[in-house]
N, C-alpha and C positions, 0 to 999 in steps of 0.2 A: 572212543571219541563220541561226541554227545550228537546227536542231529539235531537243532535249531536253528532258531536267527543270529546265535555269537557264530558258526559255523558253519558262515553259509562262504565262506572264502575257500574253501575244502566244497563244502556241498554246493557249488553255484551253478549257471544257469546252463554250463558245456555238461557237468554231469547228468542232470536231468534230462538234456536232454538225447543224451548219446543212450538212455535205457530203453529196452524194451520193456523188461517188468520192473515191476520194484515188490521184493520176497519182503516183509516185514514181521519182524519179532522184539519190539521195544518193550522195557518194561514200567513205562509209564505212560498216562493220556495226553502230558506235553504234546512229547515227542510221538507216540501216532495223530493227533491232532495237527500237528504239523506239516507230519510224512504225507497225510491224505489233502491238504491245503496243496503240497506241492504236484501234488500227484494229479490234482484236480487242474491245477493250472496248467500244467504241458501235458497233460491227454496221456497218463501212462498208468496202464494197467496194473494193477495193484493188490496181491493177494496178503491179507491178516490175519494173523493167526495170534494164540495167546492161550495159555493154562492158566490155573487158579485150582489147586491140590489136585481133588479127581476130577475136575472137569477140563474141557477146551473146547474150542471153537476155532472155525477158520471161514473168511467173509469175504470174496470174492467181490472187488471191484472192476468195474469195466466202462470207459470215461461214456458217456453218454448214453449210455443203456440200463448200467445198474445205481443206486442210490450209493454214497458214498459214507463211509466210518460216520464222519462230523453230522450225518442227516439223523445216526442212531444215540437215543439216549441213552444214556448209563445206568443201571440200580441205581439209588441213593446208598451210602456205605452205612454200616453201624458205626453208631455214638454215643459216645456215656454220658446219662445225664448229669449236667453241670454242677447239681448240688452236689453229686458224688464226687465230681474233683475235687471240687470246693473245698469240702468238709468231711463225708463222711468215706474216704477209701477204703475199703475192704482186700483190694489185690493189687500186686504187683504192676497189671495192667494200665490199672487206672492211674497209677504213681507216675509212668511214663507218658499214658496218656497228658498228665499233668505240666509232667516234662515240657512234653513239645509244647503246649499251649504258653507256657512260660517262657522256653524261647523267641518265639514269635512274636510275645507281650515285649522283653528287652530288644530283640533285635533287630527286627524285621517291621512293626507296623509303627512302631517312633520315627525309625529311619524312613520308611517310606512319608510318613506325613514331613519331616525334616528338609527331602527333597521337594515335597509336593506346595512346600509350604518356598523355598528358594523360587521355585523353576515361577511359581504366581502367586504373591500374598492372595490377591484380590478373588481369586478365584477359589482357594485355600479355605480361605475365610467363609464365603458362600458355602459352600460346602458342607463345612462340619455346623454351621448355626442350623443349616434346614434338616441336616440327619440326626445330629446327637442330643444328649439332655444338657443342661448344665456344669453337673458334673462332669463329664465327659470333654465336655469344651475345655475348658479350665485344666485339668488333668493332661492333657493333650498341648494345651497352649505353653504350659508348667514343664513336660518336658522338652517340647522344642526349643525353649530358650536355656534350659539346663545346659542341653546341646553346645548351640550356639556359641553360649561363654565356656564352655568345655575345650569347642574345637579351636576359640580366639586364644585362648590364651596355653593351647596345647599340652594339656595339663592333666597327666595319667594319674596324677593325685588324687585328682578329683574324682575321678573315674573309681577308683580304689575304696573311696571315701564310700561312693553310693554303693559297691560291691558289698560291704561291711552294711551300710544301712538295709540292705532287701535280703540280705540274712535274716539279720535280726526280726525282719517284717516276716519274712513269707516263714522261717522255722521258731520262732519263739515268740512275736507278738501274735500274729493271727494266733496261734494255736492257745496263748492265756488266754485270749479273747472269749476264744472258743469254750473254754476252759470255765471261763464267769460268768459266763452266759448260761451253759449245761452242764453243770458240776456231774460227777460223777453219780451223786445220790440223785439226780434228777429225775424227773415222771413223767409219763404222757397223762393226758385229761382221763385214763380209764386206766389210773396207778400201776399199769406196768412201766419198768426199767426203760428212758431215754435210749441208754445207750447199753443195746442189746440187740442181738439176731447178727447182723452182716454190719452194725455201727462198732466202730472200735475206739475205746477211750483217748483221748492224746495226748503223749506227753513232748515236753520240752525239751529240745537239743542246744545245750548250753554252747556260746560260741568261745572255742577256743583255737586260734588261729597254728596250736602245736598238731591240731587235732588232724589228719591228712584230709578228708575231705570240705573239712571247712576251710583251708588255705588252698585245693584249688578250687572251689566258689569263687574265692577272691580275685585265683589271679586269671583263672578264664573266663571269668565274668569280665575283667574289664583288656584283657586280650582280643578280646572277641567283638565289645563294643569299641575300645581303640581303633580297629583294623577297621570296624565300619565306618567309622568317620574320620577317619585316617589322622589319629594321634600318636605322637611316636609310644613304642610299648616300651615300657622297662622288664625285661623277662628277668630276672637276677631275682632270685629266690629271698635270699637274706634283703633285699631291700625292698621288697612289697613287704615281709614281716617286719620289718623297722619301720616302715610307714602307717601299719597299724596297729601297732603298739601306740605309735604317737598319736592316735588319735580320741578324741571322746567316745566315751562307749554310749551309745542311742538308748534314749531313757524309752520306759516302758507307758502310757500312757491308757490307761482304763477306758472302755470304751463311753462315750458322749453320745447319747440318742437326740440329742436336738439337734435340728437340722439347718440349716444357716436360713436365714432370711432369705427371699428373692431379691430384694436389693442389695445386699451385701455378694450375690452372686454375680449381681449385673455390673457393681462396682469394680468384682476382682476380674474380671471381662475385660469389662475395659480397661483397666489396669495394664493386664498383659498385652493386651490390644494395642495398646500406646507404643508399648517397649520393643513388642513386634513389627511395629508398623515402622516403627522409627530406626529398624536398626541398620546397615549396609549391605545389601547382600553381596554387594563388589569385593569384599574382605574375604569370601570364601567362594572355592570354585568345588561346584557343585557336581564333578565328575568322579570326583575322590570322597563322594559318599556314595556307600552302598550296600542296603541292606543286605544281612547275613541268611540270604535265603537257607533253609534246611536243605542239605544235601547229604545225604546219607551213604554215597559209594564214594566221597574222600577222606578216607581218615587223616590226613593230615591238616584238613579244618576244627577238626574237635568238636564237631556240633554234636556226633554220638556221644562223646565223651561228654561234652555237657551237661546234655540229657538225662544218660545213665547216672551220671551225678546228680541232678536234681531230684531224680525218681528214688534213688537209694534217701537220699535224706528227708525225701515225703513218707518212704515207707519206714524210716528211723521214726518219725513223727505216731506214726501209729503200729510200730511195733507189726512189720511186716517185711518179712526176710528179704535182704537185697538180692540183685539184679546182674549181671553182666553184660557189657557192651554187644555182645550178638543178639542177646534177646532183645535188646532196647532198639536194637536196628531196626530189626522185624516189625516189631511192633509200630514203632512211630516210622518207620518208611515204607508200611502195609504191605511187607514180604509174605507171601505164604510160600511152605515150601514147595519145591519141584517133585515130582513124581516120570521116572525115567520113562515108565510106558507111556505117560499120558503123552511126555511129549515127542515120543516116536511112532506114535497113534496119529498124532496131528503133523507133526510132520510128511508122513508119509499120504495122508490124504492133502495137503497142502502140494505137494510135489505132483500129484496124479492132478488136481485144477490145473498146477504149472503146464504140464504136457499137452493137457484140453488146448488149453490157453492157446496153444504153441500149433495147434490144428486147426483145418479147415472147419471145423463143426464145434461152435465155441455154444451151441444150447444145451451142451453136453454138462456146463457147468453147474456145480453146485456149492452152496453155503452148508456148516454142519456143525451143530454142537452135538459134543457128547459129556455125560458125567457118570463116569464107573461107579458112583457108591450109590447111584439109585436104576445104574442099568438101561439107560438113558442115551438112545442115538436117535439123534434128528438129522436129513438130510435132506434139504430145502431148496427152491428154485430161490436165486440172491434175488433181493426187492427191487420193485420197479426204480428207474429212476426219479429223485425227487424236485418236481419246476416249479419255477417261480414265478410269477406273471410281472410283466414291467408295467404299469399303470399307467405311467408316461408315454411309453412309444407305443403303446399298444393300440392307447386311443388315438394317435395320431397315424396308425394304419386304418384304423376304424374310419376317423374322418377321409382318408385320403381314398377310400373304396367300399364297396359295398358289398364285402366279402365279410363271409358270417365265421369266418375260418378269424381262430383268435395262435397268436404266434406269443411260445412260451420260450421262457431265459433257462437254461442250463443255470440249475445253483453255480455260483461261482463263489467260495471264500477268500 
């Protein structure tokens, strides 16, 4: 079961507070983020612990004396630079890496702007003119109204239609693109080979809908955006191929280096601007959308499965041997694996704080990373606690006495 805010009818306010401790070992920052929010609010002692191959750590909370999880920052994680999704992939990696960003492009930040855009035009609106470019707007405005007439007229067709269309974009247009722009024969300014070292040539993956992984594109691509804005699905195999069979096949279009006018931007703006502003949100109830967050420990959502799909037919793209759904797990739900000493090395120092804890002589306690592959043991007095000064009431003790003594706030999340 998950520990958050869908879960707090399970986790609510008689549990927390019937604990003494709370032993924590999640394996995400949600959910310890959380765990230490609640932990922070009813005053319960809290020890964390956590591996990462040969390493671990375990971080001794203790409500007003020591600093808590949410006061510590995180590394930053590693990231592949974008032109390498983009364009040039060289590994399997990067294809999934590719993956996930693709999903989250269909699923997840349409559907959030979709909602963001129901729950207050006006505020919506504000929003993406002060953050985005033009493009941006426009693109953004362009799918929410796709939407909209998607969800009015509850129409998996349609859904289908665009499944077929962002084929054709993401594995056979981008890549001619790509293609006319840096031919194979191509140069750098100091006549060696464009596409050489870790660049790999690309070819084209023709769409054919007998083909197995291009019919499920189709039909989990729009299964999966059905469900988020809750259109009925047609799952019947032989009738998603009958429907794109019927359909026009999406012409190929060379690429146009001129760039639209500024006015001709502000026109298609406002354009959308009208049709948005003008449409009813009273027609849809906006509980029965929701985006397809990544969850990688349900396979019965198919978001692996989609993934690993996409990544397989990025690495088709440039002739880079496909993938299987465990690895694509790993990878885009940033699994490393477990290592059995490491975590009965941390357990068993987690358990000896528990017993401190659990005694009259609690300075006894300590914080401790260790990492076996560089021989690596720290064991640390845990950090002061960290206060916040209230600005407000502070100075109104100031004024109300002449006491040099300044009264600090317990962080509270």
């Amino acid at each position: 079961m998950y520990v958050n805010y869908d879960t707090e009818e399970f986790f609510d306010e008689k549990f927390w507070q019937k604990q003494n401790f709370i032993f924590k070992a999640v394996d995400n920052k949600t959910a310890r983020k959380y765990i230490d929010n609640q932990c922070t609010k009813y005053s319960k002692h809290l020890i964390d612990k956590g591996t990462l191959g040969t390493s671990a750590s375990c971080h001794v909370i203790i409500p007003f004396k020591t600093s808590c999880y949410n006061d510590n920052q995180d590394l930053p994680e590693f990231s592949i630079p974008m032109c390498t999704l983009r364009n040039f992939p060289s590994k399997i990696e990067h294809c999934i890496e590719w993956g996930l960003a693709k999903f989250n492009e269909f699923f997840v930040s349409p559907i959030e702007d979709l909602k963001n855009f129901l729950e207050n035009k006006e505020q919506f609106f504000s929003v993406i003119q002060n953050e985005d470019t033009s493009t941006v707007i426009i693109n953004k405005m362009k799918k929410i109204k796709n939407l909209l007439e998607i969800i009015l007229e509850n129409n998996f067709d349609k859904i289908i239609k665009e499944a077929v269309e962002l084929y054709h974009e993401h594995f056979i247009f981008q890549i001619k693109k790509l293609i006319d722009e840096f031919p194979i024969e191509h140069t750098n300014k100091d006549g060696s080979l464009f596409w050489s070292g870790s660049k790999r040539f690309p070819n084209v993956i023709d769409f054919d809908i007998k083909s197995k992984d291009c019919f499920n594109f189709i039909k989990y691509y729009s299964i999966l955006l059905a469900r988020a804005i809750n259109v009925k699905i047609i799952d019947n195999n032989d009738n998603i191929k009958k429907i794109v069979e019927n359909l026009e096949k999406p012409k190929y279009i060379p690429p146009n280096h001129k760039l639209p006018s500024r006015e001709e931007e502000i026109n298609e703006i406002n354009s959308l601007k009208n049709w948005l502003n003008n449409f009813d949100n009273k027609n849809i109830d906006i509980n029965n959308i929701i985006p397809e967050k990544f969850e990688k420990d349900n396979d019965e959502n198919n978001h692996v499965f989609f993934i690993n799909l996409c990544s397989n037919l990025r690495g088709n793209n440039y002739r880079i041997p496909n993938t299987n759904e465990q690895q694509t797990k790993m990878i885009a739900g940033r699994i490393v694996p477990a290592i059995a000493s490491i975590i009965a090395m941390i357990i068993g120092f987690a358990c000896l704080q528990l017993l401190i804890l659990n005694s009259d002589d609690i300075s006894l306690v300590k914080d401790s990373f260790f990492n076996t592959a560089f021989n690596l043991y720290q064991i640390n007095n845990p950090s002061d606690v960290v206060h916040m000064e209230d600005q407000e009431y502070n100075s109104l003790i100031d004024d109300s006495s002449n006491s040099s003594e300044r009264m600090d706030c317990l962080r509270y999340y």
